[in-house]
PyMOL CGO cylinders between C-alpha atoms (Angstrom):
from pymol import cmd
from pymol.cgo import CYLINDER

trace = [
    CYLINDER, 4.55, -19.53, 20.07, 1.16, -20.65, 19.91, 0.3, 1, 1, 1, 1, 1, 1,
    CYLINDER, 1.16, -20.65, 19.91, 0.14, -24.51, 20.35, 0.3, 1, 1, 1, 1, 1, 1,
    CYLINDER, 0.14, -24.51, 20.35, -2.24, -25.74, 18.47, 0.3, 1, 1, 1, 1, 1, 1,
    CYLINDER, -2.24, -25.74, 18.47, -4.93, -27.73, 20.03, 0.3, 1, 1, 1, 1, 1, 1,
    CYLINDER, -4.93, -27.73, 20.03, -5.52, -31.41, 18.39, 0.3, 1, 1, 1, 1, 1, 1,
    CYLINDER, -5.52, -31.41, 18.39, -8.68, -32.17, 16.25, 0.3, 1, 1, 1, 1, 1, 1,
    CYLINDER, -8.68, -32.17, 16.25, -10.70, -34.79, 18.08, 0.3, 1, 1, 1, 1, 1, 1,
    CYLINDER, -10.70, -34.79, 18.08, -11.92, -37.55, 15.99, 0.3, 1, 1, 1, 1, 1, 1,
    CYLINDER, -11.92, -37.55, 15.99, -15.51, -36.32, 16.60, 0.3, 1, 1, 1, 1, 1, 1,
    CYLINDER, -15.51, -36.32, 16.60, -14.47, -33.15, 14.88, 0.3, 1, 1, 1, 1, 1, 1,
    CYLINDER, -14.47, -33.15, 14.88, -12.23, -35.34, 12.16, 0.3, 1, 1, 1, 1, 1, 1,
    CYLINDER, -12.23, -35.34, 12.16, -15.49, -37.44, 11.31, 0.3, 1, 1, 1, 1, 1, 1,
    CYLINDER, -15.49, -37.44, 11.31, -17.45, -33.68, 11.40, 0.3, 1, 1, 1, 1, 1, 1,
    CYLINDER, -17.45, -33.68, 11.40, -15.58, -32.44, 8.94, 0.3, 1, 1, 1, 1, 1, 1,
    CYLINDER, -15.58, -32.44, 8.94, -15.59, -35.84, 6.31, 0.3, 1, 1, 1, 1, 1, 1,
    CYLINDER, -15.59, -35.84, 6.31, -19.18, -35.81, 6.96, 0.3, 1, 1, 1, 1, 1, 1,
    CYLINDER, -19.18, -35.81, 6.96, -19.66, -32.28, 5.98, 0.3, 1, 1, 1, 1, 1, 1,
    CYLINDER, -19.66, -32.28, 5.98, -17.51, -32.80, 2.75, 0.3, 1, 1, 1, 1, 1, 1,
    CYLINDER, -17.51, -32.80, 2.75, -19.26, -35.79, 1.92, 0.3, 1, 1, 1, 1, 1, 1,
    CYLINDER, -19.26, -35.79, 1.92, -22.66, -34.04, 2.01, 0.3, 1, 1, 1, 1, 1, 1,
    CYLINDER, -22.66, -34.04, 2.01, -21.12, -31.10, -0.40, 0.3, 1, 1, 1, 1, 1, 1,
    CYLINDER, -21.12, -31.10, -0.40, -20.46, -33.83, -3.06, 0.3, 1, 1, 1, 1, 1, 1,
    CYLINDER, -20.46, -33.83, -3.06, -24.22, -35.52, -2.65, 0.3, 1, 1, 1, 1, 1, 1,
    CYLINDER, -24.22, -35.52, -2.65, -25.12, -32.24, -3.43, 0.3, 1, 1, 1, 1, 1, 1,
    CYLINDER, -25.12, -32.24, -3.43, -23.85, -32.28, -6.74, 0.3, 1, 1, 1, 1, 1, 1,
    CYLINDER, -23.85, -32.28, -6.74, -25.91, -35.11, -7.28, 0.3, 1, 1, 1, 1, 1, 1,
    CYLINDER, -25.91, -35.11, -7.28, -29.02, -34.94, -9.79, 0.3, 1, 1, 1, 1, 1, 1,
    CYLINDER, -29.02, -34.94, -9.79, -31.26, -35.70, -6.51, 0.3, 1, 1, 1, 1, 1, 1,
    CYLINDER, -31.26, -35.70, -6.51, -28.61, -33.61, -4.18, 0.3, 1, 1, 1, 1, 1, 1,
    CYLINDER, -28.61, -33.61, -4.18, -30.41, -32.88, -0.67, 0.3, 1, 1, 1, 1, 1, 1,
    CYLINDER, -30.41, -32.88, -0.67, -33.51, -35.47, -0.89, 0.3, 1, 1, 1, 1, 1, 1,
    CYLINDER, -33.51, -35.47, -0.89, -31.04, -38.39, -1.36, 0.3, 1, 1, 1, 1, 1, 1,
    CYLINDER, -31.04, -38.39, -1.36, -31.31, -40.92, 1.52, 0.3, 1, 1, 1, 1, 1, 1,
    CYLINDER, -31.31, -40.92, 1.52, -27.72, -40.56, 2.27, 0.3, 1, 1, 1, 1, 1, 1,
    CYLINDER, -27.72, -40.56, 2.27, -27.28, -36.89, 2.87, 0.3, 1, 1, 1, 1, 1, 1,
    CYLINDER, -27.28, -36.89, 2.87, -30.18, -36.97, 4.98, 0.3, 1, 1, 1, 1, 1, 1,
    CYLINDER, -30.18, -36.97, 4.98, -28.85, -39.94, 7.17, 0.3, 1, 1, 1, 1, 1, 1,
    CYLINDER, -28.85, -39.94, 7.17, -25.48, -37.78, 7.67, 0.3, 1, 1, 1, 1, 1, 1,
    CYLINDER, -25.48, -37.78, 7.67, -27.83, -34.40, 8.51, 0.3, 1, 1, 1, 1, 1, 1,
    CYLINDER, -27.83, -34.40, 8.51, -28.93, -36.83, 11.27, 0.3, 1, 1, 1, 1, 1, 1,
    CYLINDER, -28.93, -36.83, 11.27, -25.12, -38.03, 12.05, 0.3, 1, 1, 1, 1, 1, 1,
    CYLINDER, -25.12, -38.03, 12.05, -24.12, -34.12, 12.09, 0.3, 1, 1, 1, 1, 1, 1,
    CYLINDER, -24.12, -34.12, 12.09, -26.87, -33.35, 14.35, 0.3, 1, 1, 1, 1, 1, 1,
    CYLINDER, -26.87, -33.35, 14.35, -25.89, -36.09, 16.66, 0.3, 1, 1, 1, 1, 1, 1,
    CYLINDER, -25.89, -36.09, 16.66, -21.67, -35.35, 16.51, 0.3, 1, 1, 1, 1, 1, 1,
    CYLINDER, -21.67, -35.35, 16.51, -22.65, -31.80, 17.54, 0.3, 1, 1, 1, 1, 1, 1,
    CYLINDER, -22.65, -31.80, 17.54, -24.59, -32.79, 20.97, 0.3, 1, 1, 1, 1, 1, 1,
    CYLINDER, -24.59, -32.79, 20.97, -22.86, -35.04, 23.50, 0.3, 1, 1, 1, 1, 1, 1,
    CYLINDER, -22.86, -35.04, 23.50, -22.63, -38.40, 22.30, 0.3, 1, 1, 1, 1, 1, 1,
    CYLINDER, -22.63, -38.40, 22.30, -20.84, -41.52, 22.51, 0.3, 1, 1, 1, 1, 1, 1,
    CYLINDER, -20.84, -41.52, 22.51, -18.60, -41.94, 19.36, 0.3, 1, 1, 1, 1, 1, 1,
    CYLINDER, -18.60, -41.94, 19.36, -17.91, -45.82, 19.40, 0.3, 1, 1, 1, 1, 1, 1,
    CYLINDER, -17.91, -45.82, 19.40, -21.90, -46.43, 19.46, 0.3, 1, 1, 1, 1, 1, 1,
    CYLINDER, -21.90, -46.43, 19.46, -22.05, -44.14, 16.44, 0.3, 1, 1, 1, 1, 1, 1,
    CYLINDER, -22.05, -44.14, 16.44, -19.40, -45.31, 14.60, 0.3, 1, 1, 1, 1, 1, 1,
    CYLINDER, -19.40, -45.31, 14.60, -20.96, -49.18, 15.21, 0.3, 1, 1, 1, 1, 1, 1,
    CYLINDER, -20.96, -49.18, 15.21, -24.33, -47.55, 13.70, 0.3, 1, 1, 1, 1, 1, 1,
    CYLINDER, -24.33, -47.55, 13.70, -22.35, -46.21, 10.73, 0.3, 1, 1, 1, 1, 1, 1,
    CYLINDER, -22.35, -46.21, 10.73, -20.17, -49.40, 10.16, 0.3, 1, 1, 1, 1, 1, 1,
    CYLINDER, -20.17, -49.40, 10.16, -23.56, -50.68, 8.27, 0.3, 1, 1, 1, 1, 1, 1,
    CYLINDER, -23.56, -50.68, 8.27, -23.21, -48.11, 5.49, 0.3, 1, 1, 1, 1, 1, 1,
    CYLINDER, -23.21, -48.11, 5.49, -19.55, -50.34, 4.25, 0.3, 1, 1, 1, 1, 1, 1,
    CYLINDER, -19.55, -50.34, 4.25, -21.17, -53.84, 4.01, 0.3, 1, 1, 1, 1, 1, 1,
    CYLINDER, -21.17, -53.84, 4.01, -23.00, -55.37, 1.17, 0.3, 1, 1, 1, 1, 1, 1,
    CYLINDER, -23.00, -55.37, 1.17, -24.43, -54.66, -2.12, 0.3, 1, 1, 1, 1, 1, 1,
    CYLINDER, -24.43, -54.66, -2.12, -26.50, -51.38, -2.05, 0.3, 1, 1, 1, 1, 1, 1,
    CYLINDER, -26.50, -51.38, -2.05, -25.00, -49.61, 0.41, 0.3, 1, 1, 1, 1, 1, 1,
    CYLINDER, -25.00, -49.61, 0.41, -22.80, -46.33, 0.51, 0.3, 1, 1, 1, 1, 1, 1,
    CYLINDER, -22.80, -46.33, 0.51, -19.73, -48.45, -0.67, 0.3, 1, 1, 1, 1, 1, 1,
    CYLINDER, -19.73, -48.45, -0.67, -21.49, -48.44, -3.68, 0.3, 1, 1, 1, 1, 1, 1,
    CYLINDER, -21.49, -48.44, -3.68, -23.37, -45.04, -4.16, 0.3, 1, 1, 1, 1, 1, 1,
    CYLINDER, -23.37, -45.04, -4.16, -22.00, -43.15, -7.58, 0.3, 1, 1, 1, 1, 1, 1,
    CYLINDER, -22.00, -43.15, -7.58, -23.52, -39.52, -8.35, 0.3, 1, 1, 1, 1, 1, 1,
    CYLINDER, -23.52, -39.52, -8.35, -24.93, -38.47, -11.02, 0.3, 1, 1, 1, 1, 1, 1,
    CYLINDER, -24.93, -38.47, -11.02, -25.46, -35.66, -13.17, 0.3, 1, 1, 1, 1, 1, 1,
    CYLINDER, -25.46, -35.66, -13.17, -28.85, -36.67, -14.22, 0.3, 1, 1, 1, 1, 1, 1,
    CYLINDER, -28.85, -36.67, -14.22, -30.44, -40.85, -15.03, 0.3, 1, 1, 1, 1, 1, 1,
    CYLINDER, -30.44, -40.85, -15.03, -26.78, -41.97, -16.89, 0.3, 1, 1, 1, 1, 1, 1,
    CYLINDER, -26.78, -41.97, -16.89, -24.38, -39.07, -16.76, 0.3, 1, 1, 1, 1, 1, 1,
    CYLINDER, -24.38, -39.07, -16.76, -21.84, -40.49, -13.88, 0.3, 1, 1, 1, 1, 1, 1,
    CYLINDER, -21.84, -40.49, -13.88, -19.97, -36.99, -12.32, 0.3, 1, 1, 1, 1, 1, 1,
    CYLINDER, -19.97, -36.99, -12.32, -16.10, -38.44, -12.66, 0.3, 1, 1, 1, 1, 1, 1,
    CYLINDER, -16.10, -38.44, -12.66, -14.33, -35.84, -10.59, 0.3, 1, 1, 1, 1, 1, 1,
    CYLINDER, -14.33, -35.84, -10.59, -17.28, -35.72, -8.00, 0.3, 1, 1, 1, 1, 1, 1,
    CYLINDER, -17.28, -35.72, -8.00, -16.96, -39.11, -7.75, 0.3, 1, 1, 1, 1, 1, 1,
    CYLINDER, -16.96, -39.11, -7.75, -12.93, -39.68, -7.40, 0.3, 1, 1, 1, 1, 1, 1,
    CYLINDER, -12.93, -39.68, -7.40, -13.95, -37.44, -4.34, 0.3, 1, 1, 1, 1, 1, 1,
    CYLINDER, -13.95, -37.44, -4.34, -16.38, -38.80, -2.94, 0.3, 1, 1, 1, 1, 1, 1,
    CYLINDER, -16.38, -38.80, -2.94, -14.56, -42.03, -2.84, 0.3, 1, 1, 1, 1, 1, 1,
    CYLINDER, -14.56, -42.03, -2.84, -11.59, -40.60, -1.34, 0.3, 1, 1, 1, 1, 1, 1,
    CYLINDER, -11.59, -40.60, -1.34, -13.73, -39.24, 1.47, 0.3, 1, 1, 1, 1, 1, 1,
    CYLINDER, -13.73, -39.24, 1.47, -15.64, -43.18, 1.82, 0.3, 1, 1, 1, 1, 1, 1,
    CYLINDER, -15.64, -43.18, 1.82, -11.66, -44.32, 2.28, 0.3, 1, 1, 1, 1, 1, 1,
    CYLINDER, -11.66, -44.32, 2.28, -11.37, -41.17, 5.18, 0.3, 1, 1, 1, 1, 1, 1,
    CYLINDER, -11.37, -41.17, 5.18, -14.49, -42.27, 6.80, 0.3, 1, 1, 1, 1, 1, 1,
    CYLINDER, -14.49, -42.27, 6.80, -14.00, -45.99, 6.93, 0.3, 1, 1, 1, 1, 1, 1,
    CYLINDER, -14.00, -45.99, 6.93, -10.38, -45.47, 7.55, 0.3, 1, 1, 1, 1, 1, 1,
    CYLINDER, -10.38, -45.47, 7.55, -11.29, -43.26, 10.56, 0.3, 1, 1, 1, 1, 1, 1,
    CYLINDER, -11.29, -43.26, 10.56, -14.07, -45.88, 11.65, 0.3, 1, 1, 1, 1, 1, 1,
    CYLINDER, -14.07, -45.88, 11.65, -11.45, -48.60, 11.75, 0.3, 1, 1, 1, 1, 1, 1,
    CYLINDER, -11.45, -48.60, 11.75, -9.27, -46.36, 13.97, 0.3, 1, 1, 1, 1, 1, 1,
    CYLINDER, -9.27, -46.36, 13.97, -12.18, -45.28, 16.24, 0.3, 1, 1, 1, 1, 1, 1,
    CYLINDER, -12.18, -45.28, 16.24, -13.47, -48.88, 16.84, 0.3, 1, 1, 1, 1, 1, 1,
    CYLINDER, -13.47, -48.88, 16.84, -9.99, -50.16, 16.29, 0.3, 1, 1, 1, 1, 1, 1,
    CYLINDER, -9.99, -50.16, 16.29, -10.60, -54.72, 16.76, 0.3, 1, 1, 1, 1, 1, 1,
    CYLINDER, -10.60, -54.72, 16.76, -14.59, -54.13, 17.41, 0.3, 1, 1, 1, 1, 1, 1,
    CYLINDER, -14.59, -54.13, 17.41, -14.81, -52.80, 13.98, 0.3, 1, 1, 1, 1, 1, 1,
    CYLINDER, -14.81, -52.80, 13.98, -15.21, -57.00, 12.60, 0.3, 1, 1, 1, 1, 1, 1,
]
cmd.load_cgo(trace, "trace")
């Protein structure tokens, strides 16, 4: 019988990122929107040695306030909102955060 080995949450957050980044790319702008190219740089970084509570306090600013990720939609083109894209995407915002909280755990405030 063969163990499996346990996902770290580096790899978790890897693999949120990564579906994350599919869905931007169904956006009208796709690849040359701000936040796919912020988690490019997040990818590069998970993939190199790094220390994963002083990202996740970096990425804690993308949840707070008007105009952040909280409150990106995509977009088919100028007013054509992508429903199903979207239900997705926000599921994966819930993963991320949810993950952040458990990363961070009481420094997450």
């Amino acid at each position: 019988m063969c163990k499996r080995r346990k996902v770290t949450q580096s790899e978790e957050m890897i693999k949120i990122i990564k579906e994350i980044m599919i869905l931007i790319e169904y956006d009208y702008i796709g690849k040359e929107n701000r936040y796919y190219k912020y988690f490019e740089i997040v990818l590069e970084r998970l993939n190199k040695p790094h220390d994963l509570k002083k990202m996740v306090k970096e990425l804690r600013g993308l949840f707070g306030g008007m105009g952040t990720f909280n409150d990106f939609l995509l977009h088919k083109d100028l007013v054509t909102l992508l429903i199903e894209e979207n239900d997705r995407l926000e599921e994966q915002k819930e993963n991320l955060f949810s993950l952040c909280e458990e990363i961070l755990g009481s420094d997450f405030k």
